[in-house]
C-alpha positions as CSV (number, residue, x, y, z in Angstrom):
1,X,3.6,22.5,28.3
2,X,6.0,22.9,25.3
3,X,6.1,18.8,25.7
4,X,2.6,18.7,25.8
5,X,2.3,20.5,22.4
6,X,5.4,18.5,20.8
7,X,3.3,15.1,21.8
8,X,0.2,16.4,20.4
9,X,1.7,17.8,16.9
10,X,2.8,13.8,16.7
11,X,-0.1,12.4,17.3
12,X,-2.2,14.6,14.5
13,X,0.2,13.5,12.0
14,X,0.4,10.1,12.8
15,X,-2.9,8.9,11.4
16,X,-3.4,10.8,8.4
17,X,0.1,9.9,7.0
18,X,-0.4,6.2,8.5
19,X,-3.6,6.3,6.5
20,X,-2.0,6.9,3.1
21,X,0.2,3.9,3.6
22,X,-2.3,1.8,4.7
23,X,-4.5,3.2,1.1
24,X,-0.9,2.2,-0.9
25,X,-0.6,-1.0,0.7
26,X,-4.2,-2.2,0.1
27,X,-4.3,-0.7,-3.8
28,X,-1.3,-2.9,-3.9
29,X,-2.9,-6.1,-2.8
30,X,-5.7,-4.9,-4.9
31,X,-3.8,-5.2,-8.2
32,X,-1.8,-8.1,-7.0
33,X,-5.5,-10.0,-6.4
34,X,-6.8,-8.9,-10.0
35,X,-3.5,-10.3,-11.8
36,X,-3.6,-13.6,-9.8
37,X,-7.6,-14.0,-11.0
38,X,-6.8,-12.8,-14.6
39,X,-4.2,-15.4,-14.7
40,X,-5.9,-17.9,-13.4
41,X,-9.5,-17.6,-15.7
42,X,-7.0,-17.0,-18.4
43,X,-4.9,-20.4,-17.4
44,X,-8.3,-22.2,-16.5
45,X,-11.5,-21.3,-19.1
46,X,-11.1,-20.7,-22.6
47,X,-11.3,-16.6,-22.0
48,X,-8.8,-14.4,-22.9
49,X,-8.5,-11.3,-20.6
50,X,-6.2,-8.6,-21.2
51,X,-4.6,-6.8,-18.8
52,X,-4.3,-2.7,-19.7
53,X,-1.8,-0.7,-18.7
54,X,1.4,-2.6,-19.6
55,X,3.4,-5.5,-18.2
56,X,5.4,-3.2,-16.3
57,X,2.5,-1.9,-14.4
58,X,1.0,-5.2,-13.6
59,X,4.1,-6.8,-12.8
60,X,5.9,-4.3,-10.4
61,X,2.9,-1.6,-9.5
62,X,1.6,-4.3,-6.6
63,X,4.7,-5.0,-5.0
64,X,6.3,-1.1,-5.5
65,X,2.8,-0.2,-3.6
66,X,3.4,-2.8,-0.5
67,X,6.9,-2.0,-0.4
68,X,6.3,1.6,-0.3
69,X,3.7,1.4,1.8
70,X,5.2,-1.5,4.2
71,X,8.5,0.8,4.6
72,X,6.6,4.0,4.9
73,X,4.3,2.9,7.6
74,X,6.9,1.5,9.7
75,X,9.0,4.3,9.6
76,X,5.8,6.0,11.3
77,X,6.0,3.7,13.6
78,X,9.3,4.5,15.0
79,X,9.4,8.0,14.2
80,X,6.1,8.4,16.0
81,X,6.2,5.8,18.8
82,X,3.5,6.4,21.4
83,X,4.7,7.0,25.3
């Protein structure tokens, strides 16, 4: 029984917090997607879009988000392994 309940208590935890780093992962992508376009209308056509929110944010924000959310999930993955 008590292993029962310990399985259980895994699983229910398991999705939601797999979930969030799936949600980091794809805003990551996201941003990483928006800079490459930017750049390359920018690089392309005669526009000239700015990107708000600094170069810090553009530069590292995608790949902090993947990272984070690459690492987190598969330390889900281990931690909660399914029998």
């Amino acid at each position: 029984m008590t292993k029962k309940v310990i399985k259980e208590s895994k699983q229910l935890a398991h999705p939601k917090l797999k979930f969030l780093f799936d949600v980091f992962i794809s805003i990551g992508l996201v941003l990483l997607v928006v800079k490459l376009v930017v750049l390359f209308l920018n690089k392309v056509t005669a526009m000239e879009i700015g990107l708000y929110g600094g170069s810090f944010f553009w530069n590292f924000g995608s790949l902090i988000l993947m990272v984070g959310g690459g690492i987190g999930s598969s330390m889900l993955k281990e931690k909660y392994k399914q029998d």
